[in-house]
C-alpha positions as protocol buffer text, in pm:
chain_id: "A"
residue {
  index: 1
  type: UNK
  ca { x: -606 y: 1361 z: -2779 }
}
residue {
  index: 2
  type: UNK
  ca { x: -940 y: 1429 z: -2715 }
}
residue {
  index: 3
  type: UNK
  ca { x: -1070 y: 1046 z: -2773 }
}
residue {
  index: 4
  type: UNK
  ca { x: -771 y: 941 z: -2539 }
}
residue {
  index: 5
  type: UNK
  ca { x: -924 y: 1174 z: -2277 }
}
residue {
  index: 6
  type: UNK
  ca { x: -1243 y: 1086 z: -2299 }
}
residue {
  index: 7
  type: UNK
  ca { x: -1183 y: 706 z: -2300 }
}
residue {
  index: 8
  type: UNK
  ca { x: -1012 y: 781 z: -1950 }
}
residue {
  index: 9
  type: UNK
  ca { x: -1338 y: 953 z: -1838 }
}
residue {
  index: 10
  type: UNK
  ca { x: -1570 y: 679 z: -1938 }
}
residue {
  index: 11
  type: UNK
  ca { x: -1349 y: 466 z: -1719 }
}
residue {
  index: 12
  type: UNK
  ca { x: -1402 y: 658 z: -1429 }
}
residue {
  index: 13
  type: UNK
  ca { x: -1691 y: 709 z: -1446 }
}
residue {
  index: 14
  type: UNK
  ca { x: -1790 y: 338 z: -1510 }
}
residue {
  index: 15
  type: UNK
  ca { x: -1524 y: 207 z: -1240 }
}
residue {
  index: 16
  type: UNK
  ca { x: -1383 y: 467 z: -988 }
}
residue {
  index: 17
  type: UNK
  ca { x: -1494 y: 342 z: -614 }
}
residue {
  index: 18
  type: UNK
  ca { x: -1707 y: 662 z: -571 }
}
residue {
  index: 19
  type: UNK
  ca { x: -1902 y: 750 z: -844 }
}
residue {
  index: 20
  type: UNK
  ca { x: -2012 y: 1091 z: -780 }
}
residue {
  index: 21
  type: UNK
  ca { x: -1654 y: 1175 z: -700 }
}
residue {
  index: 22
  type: UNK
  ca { x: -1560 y: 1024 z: -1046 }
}
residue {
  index: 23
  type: UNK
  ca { x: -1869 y: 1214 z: -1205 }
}
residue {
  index: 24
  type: UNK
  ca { x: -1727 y: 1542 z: -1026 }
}
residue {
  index: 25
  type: UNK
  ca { x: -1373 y: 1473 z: -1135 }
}
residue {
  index: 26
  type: UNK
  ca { x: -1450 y: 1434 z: -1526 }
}
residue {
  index: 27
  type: UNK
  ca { x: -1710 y: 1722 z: -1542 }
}
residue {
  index: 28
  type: UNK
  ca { x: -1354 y: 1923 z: -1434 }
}
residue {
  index: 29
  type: UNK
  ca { x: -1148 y: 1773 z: -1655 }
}
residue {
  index: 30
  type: UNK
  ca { x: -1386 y: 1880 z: -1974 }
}
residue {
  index: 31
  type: UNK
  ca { x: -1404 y: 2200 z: -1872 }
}
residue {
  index: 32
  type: UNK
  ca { x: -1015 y: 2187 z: -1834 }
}
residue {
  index: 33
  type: UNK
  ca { x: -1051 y: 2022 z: -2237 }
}
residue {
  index: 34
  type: UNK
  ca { x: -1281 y: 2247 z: -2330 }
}
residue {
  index: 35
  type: UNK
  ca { x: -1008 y: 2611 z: -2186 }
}
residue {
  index: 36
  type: UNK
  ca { x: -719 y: 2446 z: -2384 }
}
residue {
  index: 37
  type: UNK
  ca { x: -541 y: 2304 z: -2106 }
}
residue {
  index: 38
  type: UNK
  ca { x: -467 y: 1992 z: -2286 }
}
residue {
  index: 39
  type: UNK
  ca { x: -355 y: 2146 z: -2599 }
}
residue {
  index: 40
  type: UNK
  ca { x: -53 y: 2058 z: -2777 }
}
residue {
  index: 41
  type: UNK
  ca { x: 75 y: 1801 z: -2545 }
}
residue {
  index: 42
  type: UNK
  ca { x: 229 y: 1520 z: -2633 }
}
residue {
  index: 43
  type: UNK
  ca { x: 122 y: 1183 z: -2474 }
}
residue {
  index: 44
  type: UNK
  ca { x: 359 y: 1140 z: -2176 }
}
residue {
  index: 45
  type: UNK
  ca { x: 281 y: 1548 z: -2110 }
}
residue {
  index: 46
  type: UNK
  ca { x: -88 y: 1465 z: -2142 }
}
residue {
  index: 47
  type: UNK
  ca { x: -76 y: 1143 z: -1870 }
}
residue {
  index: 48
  type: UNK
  ca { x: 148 y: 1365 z: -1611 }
}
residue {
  index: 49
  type: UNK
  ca { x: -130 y: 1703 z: -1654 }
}
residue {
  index: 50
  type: UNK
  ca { x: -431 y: 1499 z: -1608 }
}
residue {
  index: 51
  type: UNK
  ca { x: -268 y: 1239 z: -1335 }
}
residue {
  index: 52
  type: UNK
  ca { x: -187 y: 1622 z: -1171 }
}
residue {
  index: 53
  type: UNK
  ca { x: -570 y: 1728 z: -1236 }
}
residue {
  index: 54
  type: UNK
  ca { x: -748 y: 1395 z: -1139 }
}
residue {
  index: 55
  type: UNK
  ca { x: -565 y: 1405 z: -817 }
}
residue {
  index: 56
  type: UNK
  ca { x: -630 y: 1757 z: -737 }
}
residue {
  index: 57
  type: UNK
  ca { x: -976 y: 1704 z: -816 }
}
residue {
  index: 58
  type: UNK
  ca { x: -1055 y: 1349 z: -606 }
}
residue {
  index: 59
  type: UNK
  ca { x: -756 y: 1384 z: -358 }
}
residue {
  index: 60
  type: UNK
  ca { x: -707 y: 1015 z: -428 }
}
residue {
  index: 61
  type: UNK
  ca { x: -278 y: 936 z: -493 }
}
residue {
  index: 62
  type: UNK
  ca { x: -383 y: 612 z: -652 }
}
residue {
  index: 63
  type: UNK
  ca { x: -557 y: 737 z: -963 }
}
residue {
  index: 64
  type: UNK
  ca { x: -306 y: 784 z: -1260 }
}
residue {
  index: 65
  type: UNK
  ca { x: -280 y: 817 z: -1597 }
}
residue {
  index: 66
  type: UNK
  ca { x: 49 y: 684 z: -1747 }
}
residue {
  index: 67
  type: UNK
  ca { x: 244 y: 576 z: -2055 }
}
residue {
  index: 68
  type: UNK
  ca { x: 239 y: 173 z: -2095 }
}
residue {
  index: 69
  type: UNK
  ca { x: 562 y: 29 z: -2109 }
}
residue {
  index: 70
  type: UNK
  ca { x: 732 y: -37 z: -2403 }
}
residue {
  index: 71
  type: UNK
  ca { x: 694 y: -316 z: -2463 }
}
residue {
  index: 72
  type: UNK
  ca { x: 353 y: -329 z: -2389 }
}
residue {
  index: 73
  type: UNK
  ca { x: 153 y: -577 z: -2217 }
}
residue {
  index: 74
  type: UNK
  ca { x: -65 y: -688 z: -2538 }
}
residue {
  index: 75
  type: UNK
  ca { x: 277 y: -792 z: -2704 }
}
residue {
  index: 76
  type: UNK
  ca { x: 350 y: -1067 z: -2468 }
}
residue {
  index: 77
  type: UNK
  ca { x: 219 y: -1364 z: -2283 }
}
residue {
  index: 78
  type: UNK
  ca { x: 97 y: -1343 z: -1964 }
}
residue {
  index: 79
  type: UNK
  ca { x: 322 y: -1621 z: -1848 }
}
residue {
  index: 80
  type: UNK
  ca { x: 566 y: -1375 z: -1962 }
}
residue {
  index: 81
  type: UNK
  ca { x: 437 y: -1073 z: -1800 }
}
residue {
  index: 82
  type: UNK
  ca { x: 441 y: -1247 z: -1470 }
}
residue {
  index: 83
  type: UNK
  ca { x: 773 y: -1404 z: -1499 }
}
residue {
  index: 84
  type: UNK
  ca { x: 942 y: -1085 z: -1568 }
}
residue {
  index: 85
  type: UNK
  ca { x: 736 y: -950 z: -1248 }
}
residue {
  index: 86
  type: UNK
  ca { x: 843 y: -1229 z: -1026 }
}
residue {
  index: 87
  type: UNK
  ca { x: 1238 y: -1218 z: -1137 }
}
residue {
  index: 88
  type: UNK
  ca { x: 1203 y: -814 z: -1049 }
}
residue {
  index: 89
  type: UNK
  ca { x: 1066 y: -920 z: -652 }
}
residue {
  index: 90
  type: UNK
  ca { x: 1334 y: -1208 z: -635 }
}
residue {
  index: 91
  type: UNK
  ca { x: 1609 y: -963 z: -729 }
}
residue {
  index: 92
  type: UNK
  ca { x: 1428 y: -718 z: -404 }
}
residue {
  index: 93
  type: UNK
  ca { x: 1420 y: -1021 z: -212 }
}
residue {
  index: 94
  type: UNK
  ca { x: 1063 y: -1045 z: -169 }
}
residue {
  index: 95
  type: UNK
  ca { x: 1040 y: -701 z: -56 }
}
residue {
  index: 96
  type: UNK
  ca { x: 1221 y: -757 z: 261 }
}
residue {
  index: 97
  type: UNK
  ca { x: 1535 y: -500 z: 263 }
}
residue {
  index: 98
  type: UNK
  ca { x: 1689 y: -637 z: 612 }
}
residue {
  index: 99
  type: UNK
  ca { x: 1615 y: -870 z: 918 }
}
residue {
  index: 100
  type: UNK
  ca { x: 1833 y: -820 z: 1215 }
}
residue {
  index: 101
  type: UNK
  ca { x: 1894 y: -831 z: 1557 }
}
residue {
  index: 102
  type: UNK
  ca { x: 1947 y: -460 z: 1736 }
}
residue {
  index: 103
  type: UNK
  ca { x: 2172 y: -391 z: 2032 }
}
residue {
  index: 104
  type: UNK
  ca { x: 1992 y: -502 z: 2376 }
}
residue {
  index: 105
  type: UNK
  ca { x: 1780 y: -796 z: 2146 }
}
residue {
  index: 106
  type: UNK
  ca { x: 1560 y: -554 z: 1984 }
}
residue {
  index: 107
  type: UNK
  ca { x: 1449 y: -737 z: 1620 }
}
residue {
  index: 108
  type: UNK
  ca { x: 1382 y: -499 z: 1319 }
}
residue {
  index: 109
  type: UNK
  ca { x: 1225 y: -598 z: 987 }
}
residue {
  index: 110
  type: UNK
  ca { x: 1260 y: -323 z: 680 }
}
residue {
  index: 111
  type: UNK
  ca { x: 991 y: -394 z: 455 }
}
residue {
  index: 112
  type: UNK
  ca { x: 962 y: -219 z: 84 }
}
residue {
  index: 113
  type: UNK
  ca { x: 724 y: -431 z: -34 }
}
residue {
  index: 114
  type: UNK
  ca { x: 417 y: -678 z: 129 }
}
residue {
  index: 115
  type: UNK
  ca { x: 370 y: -904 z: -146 }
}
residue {
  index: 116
  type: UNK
  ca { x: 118 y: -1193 z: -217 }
}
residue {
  index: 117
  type: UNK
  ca { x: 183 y: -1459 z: -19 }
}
residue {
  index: 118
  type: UNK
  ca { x: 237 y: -1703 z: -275 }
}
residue {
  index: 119
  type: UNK
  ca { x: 560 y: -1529 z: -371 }
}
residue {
  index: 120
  type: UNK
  ca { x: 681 y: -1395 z: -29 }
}
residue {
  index: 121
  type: UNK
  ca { x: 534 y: -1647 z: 215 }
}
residue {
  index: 122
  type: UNK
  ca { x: 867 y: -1858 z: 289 }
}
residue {
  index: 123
  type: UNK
  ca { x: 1082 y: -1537 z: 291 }
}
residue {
  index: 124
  type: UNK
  ca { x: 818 y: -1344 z: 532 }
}
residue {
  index: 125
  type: UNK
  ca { x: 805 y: -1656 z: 729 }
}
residue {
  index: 126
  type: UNK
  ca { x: 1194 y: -1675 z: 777 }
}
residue {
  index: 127
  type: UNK
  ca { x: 1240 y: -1335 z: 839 }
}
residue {
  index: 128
  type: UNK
  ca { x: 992 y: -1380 z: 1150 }
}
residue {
  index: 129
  type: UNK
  ca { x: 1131 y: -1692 z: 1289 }
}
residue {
  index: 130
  type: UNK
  ca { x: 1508 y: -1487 z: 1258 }
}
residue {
  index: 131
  type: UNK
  ca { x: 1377 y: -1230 z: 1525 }
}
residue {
  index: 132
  type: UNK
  ca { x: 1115 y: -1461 z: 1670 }
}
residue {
  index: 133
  type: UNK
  ca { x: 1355 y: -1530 z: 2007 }
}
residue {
  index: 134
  type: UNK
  ca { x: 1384 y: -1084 z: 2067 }
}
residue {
  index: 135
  type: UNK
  ca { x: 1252 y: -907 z: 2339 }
}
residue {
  index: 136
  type: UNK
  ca { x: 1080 y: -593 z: 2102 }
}
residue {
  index: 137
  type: UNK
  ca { x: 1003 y: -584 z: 1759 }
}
residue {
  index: 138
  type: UNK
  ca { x: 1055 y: -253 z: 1516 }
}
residue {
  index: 139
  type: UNK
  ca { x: 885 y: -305 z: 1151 }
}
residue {
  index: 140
  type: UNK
  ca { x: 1058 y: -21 z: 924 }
}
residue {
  index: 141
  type: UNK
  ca { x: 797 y: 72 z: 672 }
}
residue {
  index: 142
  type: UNK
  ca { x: 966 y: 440 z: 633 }
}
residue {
  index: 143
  type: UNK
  ca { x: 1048 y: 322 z: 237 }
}
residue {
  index: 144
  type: UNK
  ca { x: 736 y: 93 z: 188 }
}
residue {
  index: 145
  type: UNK
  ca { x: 583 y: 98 z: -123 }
}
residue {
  index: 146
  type: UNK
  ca { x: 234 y: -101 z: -215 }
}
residue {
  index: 147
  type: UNK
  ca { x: 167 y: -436 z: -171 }
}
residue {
  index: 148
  type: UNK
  ca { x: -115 y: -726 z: -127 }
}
residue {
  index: 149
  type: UNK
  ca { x: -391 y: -744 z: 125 }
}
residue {
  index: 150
  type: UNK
  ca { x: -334 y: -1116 z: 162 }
}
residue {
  index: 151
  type: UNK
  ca { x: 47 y: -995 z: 249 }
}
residue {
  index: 152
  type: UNK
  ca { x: -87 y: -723 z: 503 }
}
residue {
  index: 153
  type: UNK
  ca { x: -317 y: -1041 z: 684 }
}
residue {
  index: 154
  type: UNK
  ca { x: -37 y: -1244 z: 685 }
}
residue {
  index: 155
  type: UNK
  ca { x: 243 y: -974 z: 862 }
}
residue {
  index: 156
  type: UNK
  ca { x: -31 y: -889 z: 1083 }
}
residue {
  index: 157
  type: UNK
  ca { x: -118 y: -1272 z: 1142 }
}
residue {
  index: 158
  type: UNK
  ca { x: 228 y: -1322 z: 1342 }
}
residue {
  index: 159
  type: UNK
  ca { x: 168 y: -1059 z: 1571 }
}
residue {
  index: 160
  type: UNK
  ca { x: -195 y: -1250 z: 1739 }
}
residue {
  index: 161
  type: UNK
  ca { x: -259 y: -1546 z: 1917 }
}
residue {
  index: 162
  type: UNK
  ca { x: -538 y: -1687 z: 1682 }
}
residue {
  index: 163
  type: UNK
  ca { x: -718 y: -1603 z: 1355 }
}
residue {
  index: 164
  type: UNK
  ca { x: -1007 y: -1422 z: 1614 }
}
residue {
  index: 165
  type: UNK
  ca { x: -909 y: -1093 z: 1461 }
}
residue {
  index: 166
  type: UNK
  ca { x: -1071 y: -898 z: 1239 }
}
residue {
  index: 167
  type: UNK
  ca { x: -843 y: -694 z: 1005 }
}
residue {
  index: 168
  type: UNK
  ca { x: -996 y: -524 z: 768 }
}
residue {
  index: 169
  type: UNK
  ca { x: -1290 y: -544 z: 509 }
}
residue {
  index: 170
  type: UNK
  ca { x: -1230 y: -464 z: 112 }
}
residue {
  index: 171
  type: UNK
  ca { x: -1612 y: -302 z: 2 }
}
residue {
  index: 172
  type: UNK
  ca { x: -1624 y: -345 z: -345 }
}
residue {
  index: 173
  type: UNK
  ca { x: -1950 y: -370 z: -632 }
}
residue {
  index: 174
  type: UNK
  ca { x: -1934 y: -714 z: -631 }
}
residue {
  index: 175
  type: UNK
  ca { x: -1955 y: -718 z: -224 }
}
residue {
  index: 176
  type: UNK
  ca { x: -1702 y: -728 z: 57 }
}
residue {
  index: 177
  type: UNK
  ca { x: -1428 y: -926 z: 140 }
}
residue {
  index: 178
  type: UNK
  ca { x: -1309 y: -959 z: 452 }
}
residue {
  index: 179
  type: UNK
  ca { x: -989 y: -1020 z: 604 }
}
residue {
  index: 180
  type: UNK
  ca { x: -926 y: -1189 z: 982 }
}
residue {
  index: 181
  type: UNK
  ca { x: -604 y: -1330 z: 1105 }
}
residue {
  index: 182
  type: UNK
  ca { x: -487 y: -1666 z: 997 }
}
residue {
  index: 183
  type: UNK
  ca { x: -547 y: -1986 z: 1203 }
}
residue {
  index: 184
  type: UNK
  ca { x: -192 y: -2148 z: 1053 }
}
residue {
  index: 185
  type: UNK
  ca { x: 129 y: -2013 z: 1002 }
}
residue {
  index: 186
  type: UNK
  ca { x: 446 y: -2181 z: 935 }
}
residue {
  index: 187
  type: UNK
  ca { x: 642 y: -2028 z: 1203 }
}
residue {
  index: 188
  type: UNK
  ca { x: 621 y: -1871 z: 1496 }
}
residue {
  index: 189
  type: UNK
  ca { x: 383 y: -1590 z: 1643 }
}
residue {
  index: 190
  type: UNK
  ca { x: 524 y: -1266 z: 1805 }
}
residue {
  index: 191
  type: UNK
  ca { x: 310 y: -1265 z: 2109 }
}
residue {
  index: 192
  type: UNK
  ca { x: 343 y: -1067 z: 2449 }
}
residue {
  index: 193
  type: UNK
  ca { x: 631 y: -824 z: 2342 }
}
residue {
  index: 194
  type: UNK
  ca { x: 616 y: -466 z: 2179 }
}
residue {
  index: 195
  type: UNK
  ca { x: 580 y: -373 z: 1832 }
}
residue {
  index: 196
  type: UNK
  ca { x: 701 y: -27 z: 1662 }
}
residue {
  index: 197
  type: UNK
  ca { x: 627 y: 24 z: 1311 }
}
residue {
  index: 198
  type: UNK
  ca { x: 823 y: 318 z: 1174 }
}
residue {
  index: 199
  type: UNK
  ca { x: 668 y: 556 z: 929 }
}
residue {
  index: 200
  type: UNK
  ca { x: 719 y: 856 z: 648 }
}
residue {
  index: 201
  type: UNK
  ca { x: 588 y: 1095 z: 414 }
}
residue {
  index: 202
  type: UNK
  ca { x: 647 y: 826 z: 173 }
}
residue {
  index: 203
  type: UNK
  ca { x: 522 y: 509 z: 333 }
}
residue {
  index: 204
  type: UNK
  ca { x: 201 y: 442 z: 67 }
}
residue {
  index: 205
  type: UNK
  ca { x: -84 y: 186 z: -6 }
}
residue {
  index: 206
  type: UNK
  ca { x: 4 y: -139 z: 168 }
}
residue {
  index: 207
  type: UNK
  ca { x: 213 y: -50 z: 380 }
}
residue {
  index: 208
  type: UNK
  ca { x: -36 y: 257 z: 525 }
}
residue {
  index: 209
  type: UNK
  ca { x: -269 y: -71 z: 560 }
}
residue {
  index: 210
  type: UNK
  ca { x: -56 y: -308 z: 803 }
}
residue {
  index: 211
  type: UNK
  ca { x: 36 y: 17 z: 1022 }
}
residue {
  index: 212
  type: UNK
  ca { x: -329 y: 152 z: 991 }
}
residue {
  index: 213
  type: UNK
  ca { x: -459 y: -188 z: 1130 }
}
residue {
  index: 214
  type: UNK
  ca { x: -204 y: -292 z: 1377 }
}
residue {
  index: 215
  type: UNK
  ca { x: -288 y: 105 z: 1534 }
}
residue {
  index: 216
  type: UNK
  ca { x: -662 y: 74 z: 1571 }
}
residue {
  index: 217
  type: UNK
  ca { x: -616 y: -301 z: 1719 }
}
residue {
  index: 218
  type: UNK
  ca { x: -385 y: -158 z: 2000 }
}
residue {
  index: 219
  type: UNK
  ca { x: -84 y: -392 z: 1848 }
}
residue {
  index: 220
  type: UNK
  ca { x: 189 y: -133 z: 1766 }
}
residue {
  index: 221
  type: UNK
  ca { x: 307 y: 205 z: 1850 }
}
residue {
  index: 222
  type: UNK
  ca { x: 338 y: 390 z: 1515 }
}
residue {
  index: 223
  type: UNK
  ca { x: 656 y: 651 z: 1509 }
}
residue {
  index: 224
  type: UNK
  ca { x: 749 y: 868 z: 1278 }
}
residue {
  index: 225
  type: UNK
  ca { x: 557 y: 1080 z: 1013 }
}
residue {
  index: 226
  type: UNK
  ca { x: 222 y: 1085 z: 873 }
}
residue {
  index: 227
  type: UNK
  ca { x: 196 y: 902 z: 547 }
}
residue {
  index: 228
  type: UNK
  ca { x: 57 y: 959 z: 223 }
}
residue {
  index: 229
  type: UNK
  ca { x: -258 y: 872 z: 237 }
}
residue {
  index: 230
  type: UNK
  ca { x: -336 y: 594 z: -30 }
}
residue {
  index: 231
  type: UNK
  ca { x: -610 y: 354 z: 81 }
}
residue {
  index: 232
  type: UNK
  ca { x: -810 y: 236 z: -217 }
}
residue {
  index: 233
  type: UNK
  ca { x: -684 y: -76 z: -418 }
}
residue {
  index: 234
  type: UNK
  ca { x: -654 y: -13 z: -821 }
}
residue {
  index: 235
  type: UNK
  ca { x: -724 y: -194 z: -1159 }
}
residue {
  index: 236
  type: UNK
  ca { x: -474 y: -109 z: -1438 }
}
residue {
  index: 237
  type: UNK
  ca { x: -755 y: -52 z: -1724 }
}
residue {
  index: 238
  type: UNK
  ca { x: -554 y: 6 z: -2063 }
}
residue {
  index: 239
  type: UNK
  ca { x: -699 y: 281 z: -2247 }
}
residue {
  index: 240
  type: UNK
  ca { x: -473 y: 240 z: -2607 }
}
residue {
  index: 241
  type: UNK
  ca { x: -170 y: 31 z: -2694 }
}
residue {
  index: 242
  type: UNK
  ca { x: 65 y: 325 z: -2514 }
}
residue {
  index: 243
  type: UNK
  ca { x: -206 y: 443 z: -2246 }
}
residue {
  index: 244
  type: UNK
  ca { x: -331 y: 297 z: -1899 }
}
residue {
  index: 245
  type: UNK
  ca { x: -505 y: 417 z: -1628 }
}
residue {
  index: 246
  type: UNK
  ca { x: -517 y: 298 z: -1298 }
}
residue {
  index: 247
  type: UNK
  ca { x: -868 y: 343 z: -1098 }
}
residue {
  index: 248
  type: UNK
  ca { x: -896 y: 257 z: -794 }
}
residue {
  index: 249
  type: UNK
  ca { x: -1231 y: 31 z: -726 }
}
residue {
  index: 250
  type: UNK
  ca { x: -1258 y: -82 z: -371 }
}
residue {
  index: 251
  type: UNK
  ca { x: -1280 y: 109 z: -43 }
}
residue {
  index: 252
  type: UNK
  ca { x: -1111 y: -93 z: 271 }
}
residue {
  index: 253
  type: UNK
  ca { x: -1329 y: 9 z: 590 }
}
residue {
  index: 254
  type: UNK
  ca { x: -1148 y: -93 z: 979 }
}
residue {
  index: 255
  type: UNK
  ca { x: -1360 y: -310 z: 1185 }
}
residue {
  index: 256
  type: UNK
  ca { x: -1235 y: -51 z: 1466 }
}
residue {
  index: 257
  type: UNK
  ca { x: -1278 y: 285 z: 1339 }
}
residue {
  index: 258
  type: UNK
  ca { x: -1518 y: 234 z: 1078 }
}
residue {
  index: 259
  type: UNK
  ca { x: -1245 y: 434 z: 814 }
}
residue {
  index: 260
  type: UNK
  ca { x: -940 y: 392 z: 613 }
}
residue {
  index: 261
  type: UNK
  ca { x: -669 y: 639 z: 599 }
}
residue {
  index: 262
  type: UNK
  ca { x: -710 y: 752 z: 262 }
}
residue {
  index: 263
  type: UNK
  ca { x: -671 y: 1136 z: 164 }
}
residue {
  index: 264
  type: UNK
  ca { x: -526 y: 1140 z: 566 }
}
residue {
  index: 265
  type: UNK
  ca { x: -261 y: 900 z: 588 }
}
residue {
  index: 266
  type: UNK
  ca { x: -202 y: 691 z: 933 }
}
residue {
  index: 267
  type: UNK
  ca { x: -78 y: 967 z: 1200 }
}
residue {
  index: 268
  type: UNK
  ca { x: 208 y: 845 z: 1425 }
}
residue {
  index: 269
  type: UNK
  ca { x: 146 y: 787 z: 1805 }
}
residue {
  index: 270
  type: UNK
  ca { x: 489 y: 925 z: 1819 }
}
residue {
  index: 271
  type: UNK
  ca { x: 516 y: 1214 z: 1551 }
}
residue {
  index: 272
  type: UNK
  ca { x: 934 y: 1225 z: 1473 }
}
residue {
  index: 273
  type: UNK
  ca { x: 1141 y: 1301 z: 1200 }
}
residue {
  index: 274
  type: UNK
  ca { x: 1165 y: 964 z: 943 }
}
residue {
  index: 275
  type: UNK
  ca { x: 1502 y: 1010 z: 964 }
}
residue {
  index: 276
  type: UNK
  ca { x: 1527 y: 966 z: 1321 }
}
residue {
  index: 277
  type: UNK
  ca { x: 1265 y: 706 z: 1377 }
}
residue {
  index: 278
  type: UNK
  ca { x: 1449 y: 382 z: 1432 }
}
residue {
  index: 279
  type: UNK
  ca { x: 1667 y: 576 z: 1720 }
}
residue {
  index: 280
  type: UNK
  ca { x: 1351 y: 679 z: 1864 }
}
residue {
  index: 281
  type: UNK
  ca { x: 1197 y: 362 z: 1796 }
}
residue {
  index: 282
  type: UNK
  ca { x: 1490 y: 162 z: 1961 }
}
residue {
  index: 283
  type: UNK
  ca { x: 1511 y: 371 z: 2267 }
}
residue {
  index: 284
  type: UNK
  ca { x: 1134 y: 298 z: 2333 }
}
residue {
  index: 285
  type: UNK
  ca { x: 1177 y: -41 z: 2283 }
}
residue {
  index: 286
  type: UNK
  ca { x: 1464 y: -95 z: 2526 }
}
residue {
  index: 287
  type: UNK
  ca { x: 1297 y: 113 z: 2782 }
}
residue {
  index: 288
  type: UNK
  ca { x: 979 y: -120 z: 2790 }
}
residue {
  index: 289
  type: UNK
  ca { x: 1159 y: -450 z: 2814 }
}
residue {
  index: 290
  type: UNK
  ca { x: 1401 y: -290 z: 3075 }
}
């Protein structure tokens, strides 16, 4: 177990996005290596204990240390691999839970997932144009999971007039990428009327992202609870044929505030229960198109 563990440091330490946080974080976990903590475990014991140390060492929800599937990833094609992914999102249509049409023409979207727009696109796009003739607009990202930046600039594209807006930059080692609105979109834009984007202690990643940036451009009222606190996009690195680790490797960095929410989460404008978020959400909405 030993080798194991230190393959997963040399990763860090070679790829984490802040490298005297990863050299901090693996100095603690040998001296956790050398007390015996790691004795005697067996593998899927091992991944959960240092996943548990890693975090409590970097504060960073993204870093993990996990079991490889089963069938692992070196034992089929990659045309395989993403097949299998891409029947999975089809059968969670895209990520998109529900589109309707509230009491007193209030839309809400529930997103789980903000996927590439390559796979999501039309769906995104007809889930818009469905609520594109309301009066308010709630976003329920209370059960959103991760997702793809080019997903987050294209949910947040609908809601502008123009691709004039800066979203976000991605600060990497090989540069920064950044991301602005988007000049085209197949349907619709969502201008002049009130957003809500609903939030909990479990909204994560992506997700945090679209309600982070819509909050610091003034284009949403965020209710509900702080989130997790996930900001930094990951690499799965495979460390042997059961093992991977997943290291975060970029930083994104607001135009606005000059931050990300990682370690923080995005704090609500309106701090309520998850629970009772869309009620509180609708209320507001009906109240400003009143």
């Amino acid at each position: 177990m030993t080798d194991l563990i230190e393959n997963v440091l040399d990763a860090l330490t070679a790829q984490y996005v802040l490298p005297e946080v990863a050299t901090r974080a693996a100095a603690s976990i040998r001296s956790h290596l050398e007390a015996g903590r790691y004795d005697g475990l067996d593998e899927e014991t091992l991944c959960a204990r240092l996943t548990e140390d890693l975090q409590a060492e970097t504060g960073d929800r993204h870093l993990r240390v996990r079991p490889r599937a089963t069938e692992t990833l070196d034992a089929r094609t990659s045309e395989e691999v993403m097949a299998a992914m891409i029947a999975g999102f089809r059968r969670e249509n895209f990520g998109i839970a529900r589109a309707e049409v509230l009491d007193g023409n209030i839309g809400c979207i529930e997103l789980r997932l903000v996927l590439d727009v390559s796979l999501a696109g039309r769906t995104a796009s007809a889930a818009m144009e469905f609520v594109s003739r309301t009066d308010a607009l709630i976003l329920d990202l209370r059960r959103r999971r991760g997702g793809s930046p080019n997903g987050v600039q294209f949910w947040a594209s609908h809601l502008f007039a123009d691709d004039s807006v800066h979203l976000e930059d991605v600060v990497g080692p090989d540069g920064v990428r950044q991301y602005w609105t988007l000049a085209h979109l197949d349907g619709e834009r969502y201008l002049d009327r009130p957003v809500f984007v609903l939030t909990s202690g479990e909204t994560f990643s992506g997700g945090e992202q679209l309600a982070y940036d819509l909050q610091a451009l003034g284009r949403a009222t965020i209710m509900g609870e702080t989130t997790r606190g996930g900001a930094h996009p990951t690499r799965f690195v495979p460390i042997s044929p059961s093992v991977e680790v997943t290291i975060p490797w970029a930083r994104p960095v607001n135009p606005v505030t000059g931050a990300n929410w990682e370690g923080t989460g995005v704090v609500p404008d309106v701090a309520v229960p998850a629970a009772e978020a869309l009620d509180a959400a609708l209320r507001r909405a009906l109240d400003a198109v009143e």
